[in-house]
C-alpha positions, 0 to 999 in steps of 0.5 A: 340401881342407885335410882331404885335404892333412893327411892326406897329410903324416900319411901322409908323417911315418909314415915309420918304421911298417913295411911289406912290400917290393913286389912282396910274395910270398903270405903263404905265401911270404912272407919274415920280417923277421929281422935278416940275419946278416953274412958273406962268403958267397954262394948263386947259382942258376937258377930253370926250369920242369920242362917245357919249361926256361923261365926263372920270373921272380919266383920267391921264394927264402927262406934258414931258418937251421936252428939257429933255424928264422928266415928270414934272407934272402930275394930273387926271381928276374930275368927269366932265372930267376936269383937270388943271396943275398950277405952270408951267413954261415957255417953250415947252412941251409935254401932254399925256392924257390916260385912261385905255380901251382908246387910248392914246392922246399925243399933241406935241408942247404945248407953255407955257409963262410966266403967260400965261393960256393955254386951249387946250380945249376939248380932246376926248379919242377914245375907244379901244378894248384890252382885258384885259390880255393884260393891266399891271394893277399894280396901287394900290389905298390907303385903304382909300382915302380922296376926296373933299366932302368925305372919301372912304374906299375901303374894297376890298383891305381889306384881314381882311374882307374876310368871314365876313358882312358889320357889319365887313366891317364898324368897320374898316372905320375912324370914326365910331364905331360899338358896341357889338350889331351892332350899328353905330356911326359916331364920337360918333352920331348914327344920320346916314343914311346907303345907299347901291350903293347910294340908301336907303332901306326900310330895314335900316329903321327898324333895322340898326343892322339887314339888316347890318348882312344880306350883305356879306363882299366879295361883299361890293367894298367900304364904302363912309363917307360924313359928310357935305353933299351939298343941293342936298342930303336930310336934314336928316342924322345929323351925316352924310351919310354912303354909301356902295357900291358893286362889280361890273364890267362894262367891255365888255364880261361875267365875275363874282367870286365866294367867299366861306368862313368857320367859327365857327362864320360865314360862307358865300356863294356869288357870282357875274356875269356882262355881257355886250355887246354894249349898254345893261350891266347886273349884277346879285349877289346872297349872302347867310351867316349863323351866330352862336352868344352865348351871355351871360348877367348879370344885376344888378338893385338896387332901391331907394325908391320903395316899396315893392323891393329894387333889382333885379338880373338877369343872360341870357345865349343864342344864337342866329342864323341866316341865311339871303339871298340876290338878285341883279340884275341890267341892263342899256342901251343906248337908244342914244348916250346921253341918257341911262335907266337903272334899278335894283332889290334887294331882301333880305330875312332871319331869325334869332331865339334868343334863351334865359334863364333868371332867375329874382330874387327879393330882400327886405332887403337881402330877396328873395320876388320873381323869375322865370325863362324865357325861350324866343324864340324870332324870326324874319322874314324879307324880303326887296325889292327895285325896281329902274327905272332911265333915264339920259340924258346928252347934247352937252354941256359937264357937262349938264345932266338931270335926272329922278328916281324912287324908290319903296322900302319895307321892311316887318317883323315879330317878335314872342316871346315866352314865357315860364315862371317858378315858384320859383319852376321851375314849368311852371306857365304862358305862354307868346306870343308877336307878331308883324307883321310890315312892311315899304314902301316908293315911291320915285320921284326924278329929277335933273339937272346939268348945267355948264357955260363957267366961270366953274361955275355949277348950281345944282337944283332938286325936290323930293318927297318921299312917306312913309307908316307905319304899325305895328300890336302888340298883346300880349296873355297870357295863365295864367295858363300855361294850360289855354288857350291864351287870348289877353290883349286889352291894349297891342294890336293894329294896327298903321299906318302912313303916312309920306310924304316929298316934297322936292326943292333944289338950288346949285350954284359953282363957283372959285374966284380968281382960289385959293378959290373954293365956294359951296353955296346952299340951300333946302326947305323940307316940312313934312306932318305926320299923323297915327292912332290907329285902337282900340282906335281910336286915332290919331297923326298929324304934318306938318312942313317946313324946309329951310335947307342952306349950305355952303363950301369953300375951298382954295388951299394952296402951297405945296400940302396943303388944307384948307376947311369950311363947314356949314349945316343944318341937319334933322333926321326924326325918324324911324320906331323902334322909332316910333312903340308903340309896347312894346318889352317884351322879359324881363319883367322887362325890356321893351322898346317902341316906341312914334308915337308923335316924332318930327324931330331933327334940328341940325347946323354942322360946320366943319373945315379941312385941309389936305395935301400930301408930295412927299414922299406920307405921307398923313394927314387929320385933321377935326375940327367939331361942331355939336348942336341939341337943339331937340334931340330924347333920350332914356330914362329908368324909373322905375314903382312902381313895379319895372319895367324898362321902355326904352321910347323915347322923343324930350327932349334933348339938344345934343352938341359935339366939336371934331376932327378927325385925319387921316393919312396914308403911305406906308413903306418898298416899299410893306408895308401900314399904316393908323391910325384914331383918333376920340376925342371928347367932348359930352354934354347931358342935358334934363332939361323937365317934363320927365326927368331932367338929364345931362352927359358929358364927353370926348370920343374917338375912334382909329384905325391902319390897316396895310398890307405887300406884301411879294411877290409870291402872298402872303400878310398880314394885321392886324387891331386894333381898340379901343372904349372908353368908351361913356356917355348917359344922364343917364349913360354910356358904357364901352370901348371895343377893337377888333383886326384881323389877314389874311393871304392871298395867290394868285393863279391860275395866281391870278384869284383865292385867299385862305385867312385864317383869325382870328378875337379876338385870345386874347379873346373868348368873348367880354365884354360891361358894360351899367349903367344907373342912376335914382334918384330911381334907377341904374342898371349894365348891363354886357354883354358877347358876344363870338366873336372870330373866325377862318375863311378859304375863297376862291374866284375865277374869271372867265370869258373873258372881254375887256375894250371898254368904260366908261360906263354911270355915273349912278344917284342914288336915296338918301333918307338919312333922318330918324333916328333909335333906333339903336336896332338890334331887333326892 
């Protein structure tokens, strides 16, 4: 361990070996560290393709003074093929412009004058038809990469992940925190909206937690963090948005891998195939995983004022396992040179069964006053569909496009639990059956439309309309005694729906000013309409409201590679179902948890302040300064009936604000070594001053993290991750800190088609250990938690196939429902 840690800080203190920018272009394109010569010039221009007029983002452009032959300048196209190169100076140049699968374009005679703006216009790139054996491909995009309006963490250059989930896959991205049980954080809030390939999903919808658990590591490309999205994303996701992208290939030809891991912990089956050729693409993957998680729990309840019990002890021990399955399959085609369809289904299905003991013992005055013993199987059945159907069309004019999605998307669950209870005797005195049979559908239209205007402004508006239905049938049986039969208790059953709709418009407008500040200004107008019902008590909720939701961002660029932004918006978090469901989770009734159907959405403000910079040397930093307020905040809060019974309900009754900042930095050192470090402080002030609850906490918080990686050579490669979470505060309480750390070994082979990775997640530690208190003024509980994490993994993958590089494809438009807040129980 003290090995590993040094060598990390070597890695940090090699600050000043140099190393290429991310991402790297192939080293035929590859720009020359040249000092750049100073002046008032400018070179602008448009990067499309020949056919079809597409916009080729990350084309990379190189500036050759002709006198020296050097490359002085360099830079890529954005994502509607522009590209600009400042500071030139005068004199005669040549400009290359390349990208892979397209012919190089070289212009010979570019004239620079002094402050002279030169626009070579439109440059169209005509599509080549080389295999790909035939391209050197030795760039190498950084672990993670800063962009404009998010942070990427591509998890494919991640040796670590190999084996694993998305739950893995996501503890390692800056800035958020995964818990013992599953749950995500983005600095500290789990206010987030989770989308896969740019799309939401009925399943994230229910329990983060669980549909996390179901998507194989090995198929997950990578993870984007927006937190300050623009007025054409959805209002909802206070925290930000957390996008996981999968593999894909989009190259000529039929092509796919094949991954296969073992381990004590996990094990994972998965695999992919892409076919395309001319105009129509397909891409199909299939995933399976297996997983075995023993657990053990100790919780201590001491009350104050309660009648008849002064405490409580209670001791599980169980396990819980799982298996999950997944389908993907995707095609698109072009119907003309400037219009495209395409559409996709994904399927995930699985179960898992939590198999668990627990032994409940009452306490009066140093007395035993009662016990029993619970022996629970609590299972879940899921099963989630999403079918999209999307056309884009783009114009003569570069940057301008339409497009038209659709979205349908559902997610059904059942849960059982089971239950046998005994006596202080161990004699079976009752049984117990607690079902839930609950599922989650969504309709979703949604149009957009892009225009730019010859001063390089753009012009973003759109509308959208998502349909959402609710439905959960609870009941609870009880057979008391054990040998009579079951009989339903009509208080603790019920059917309930709901309905929740949302139309949405938004307006985004961007434009320069003076060529150094860059201006986003936008707003979107977002009405709800909510209504649901009890079917047995015929009882019913009702809400409509509107929302204006502005935003704004400005960025300058400062000299020496040197960036300094704001951002301002204005976020919803609509709840979901798990909140919602008045289903009561009795799978310890001592301690009950239980949805409100009457929750309102959350409004939060959030403000950020970044600046960021890029040495030659290739030494990046990033540091973001941000504030987020929410005066309506859903809370979970836990209170104790005359008998004793803890109750977990949740209510808009808290007043949530955090001040903070987040730090990130990355590095190359030794020429085949990599480095990157995160840091997340921040200040957390809870308070709830209601009839419910009169309750405040506060206190500092923080989360770490170092990755880093080492190519030794021969195909052979290593990687260690560390991360630390500190402790986190609730309105009533706290949970303690935790650490994990991993270990892969990675070796190539068959001419790199195939690879054998062997890995370790936590060899300090067979079990990780979480403290949750929480404190009422009638009662305080410590709830300990011991979860068996360590593992030991062997992988391989294997690719396959013959493809060609011919032409970008299409920039598909995704459908983003970033709009409704879970519990954040992987079990509900």
């Amino acid at each position: 361990m003290k090995k590993v840690l040094l060598m990390a800080v070597a890695g940090i203190l090699c600050a000043h070996q140099t190393f290429a920018q991310a991402p790297t272009p192939p080293k035929s394109m590859a720009v020359a560290a040249q000092p750049t010569p100073k002046g008032n010039g400018k070179i602008a221009g448009v990067i499309l393709e020949e056919t079809g007029q597409k916009p080729i983002e990350f084309a990379t452009i190189s500036l050759v003074e002709k006198a020296s032959g050097k490359t002085v300048d360099g830079t890529v196209s954005d994502d509607k093929g522009r590209f600009s190169l400042g500071k030139v100076a005068e004199g005669q140049y040549k400009l290359s412009v390349s990208f892979l699968g397209f012919e190089t374009k070289v212009f010979d005679n570019i004239t620079v004058g002094n402050k002279e703006e030169v626009n070579i216009g439109v440059v169209a790139l005509k599509g080549g038809a080389r295999t790909l054996d035939e391209v050197s491909v030795v760039g190498d995009k950084l672990l993670v990469e800063e962009k404009v309006d998010r942070m990427v963490y591509n998890a494919e250059k991640d040796i670590t992940n190999a084996g694993g989930t998305a739950t893995d896959v996501l503890k390692k991205v800056p800035g958020l925190t995964v818990d013992l049980e599953g749950n995500v954080a983005l600095r500290g809030s789990s206010n987030i909206r989770v989308l896969i390939n740019n799309k939401p999903s009925a399943v994230m919808a229910s329990s983060v937690a669980d549909a996390l658990q179901q998507i194989p590591s090995d198929m997950i490309k990578s993870v984007e963090i927006i937190t300050s999205p623009s007025a054409k994303y959805d209002a909802e996701g206070t925290a930000g948005i957390v996008n996981i992208i999968t593999k894909k290939n989009n190259l000529q030809g039929v092509n796919g891998m094949v991954n296969a891991s073992y381990g004590n912990r996990i094990s994972v089956v998965n695999g992919t195939v892409n076919y395309r050729k001319g105009k129509l693409g397909v891409n199909t993957s299939l995933g399976y995983n297996w997983r075995n998680n023993p657990a053990e729990n100790i919780r201590e309840t001491v009350y104050r004022g309660i009648p008849g019990i002064d405490r409580l002890s209670q001791s599980m021990k169980g396990k819980r396992e799982g298996e999950f399955q997944m389908l993907q399959f995707g095609a698109d085609y072009e119907l003309t040179k400037r219009s495209s369809l395409s559409a996709g289904v994904r399927m995930q299905s699985g179960e898992f069964v939590y198999l668990t003991t627990q032994t409940s013992t009452q306490y009066l005055n140093g007395g035993v006053i009662g016990s029993n013993t619970r022996v629970n199987r609590n299972q879940f059945d899921n099963m989630n569909y999403d079918i999209n159907l999307d056309f884009t069309q783009q114009f003569a004019q570069p940057g301008r496009e339409l497009s038209v999605l659709g979205l349908l998307s559902r997610n059904d669950r059942e849960n059982s639990n089971l239950a046998d209870v005994y006596n202080l005797d161990q004699q079976l005195a009752l049984k117990e059956q607690n079902l839930n049979d609950a599922y989650n559908e969504e309709k979703t239209f949604q149009v957009d439309y892009t225009h730019p205007f010859k001063n390089k402004h753009l012009l973003e508006v759109g509308g959208k309309a998502i349909l959402r239905y609710v439905e959960s049938d609870y009941q609870f049986l009880v057979a008391n005694p054990a040998a009579a039969p079951f009989v339903t208790e009509p208080s603790r059953t019920d059917v309930f729906a709901y309905h929740q709709n949302v139309g949405a418009a938004y307006a985004s407008y961007e434009f320069s000013v003076n060529k150094k500040y860059n201006f986003k200004l936008g707003t979107r107008y977002e009405h709800t309409k909510v209504d649901g019902d009890f079917t047995s008590t015929q009882t019913s909720v009702a809400q409509s409201y509107d929302n204006f939701i502005p935003s704004f961002a400005v960025s300058k660029a400062l000299k020496n590679n040197q960036t300094l932004k704001f951002n301002y918006t204005k976020r919803i978090q609509r709840p979901q179902l798990g909140l919602l469901n008045p289903y009561e989770n009795r799978a310890d009734t001592f301690n009950i948890q239980v949805g409100n159907p009457n929750l309102n959405a959350e409004i939060t403000n959030a403000y950020e302040v970044g600046y960021s910079t890029f040495f030659k040397s290739g030494f990046s930093v990033n540091a973001t300064a941000f504030w987020r307020q929410t005066n309506n905040s859903i809370e979970a809060y836990t209170l104790p009936t005359d008998e004793g019974v803890n109750y977990t309900r949740f209510a808009n009754i808290g007043r949530n604000a955090s001040y903070g900042l987040s730090l990130f930095s990355s590095m190359k050192f030794l020429k085949k070594g990599n480095v990157s470090a995160n840091l997340n402080v921040f200040y957390l002030d809870l308070q709830s001053e209601t009839s419910l609850l009169n309750a405040s906490n506060a206190s500092v918080m923080y989360n770490a993290n170092l990755n880093t990686s080492y190519v030794f050579g021969k195909g052979i490669s290593a990687q260690v991750f560390g991360q630390f979470n500190g402790r986190r505060v609730t309105l009533q309480g706290r949970t303690s800190s935790f650490a994990v750390f991993n270990l892969a070994l990675k070796k190539d082979i068959l001419n790199k088609n195939g690879s054998i990775t062997v890995g370790v997640d936590n060899p300090f530690s067979a079990s990780l250990r979480q403290r949750n208190i929480f404190k009422t003024p009638s009662a305080e509980q410590v709830n300990t938690m011991y979860i068996y994490n360590r593992q030991v993994k062997v992988g391989a993958s294997y690719k396959f196939g013959k493809i060609t590089a011919k032409t970008q494809p299409k920039r598909k438009k995704k459908i983003n429902n970033d709009d409704a807040k879970s519990d954040g129980d992987s079990n509900n």
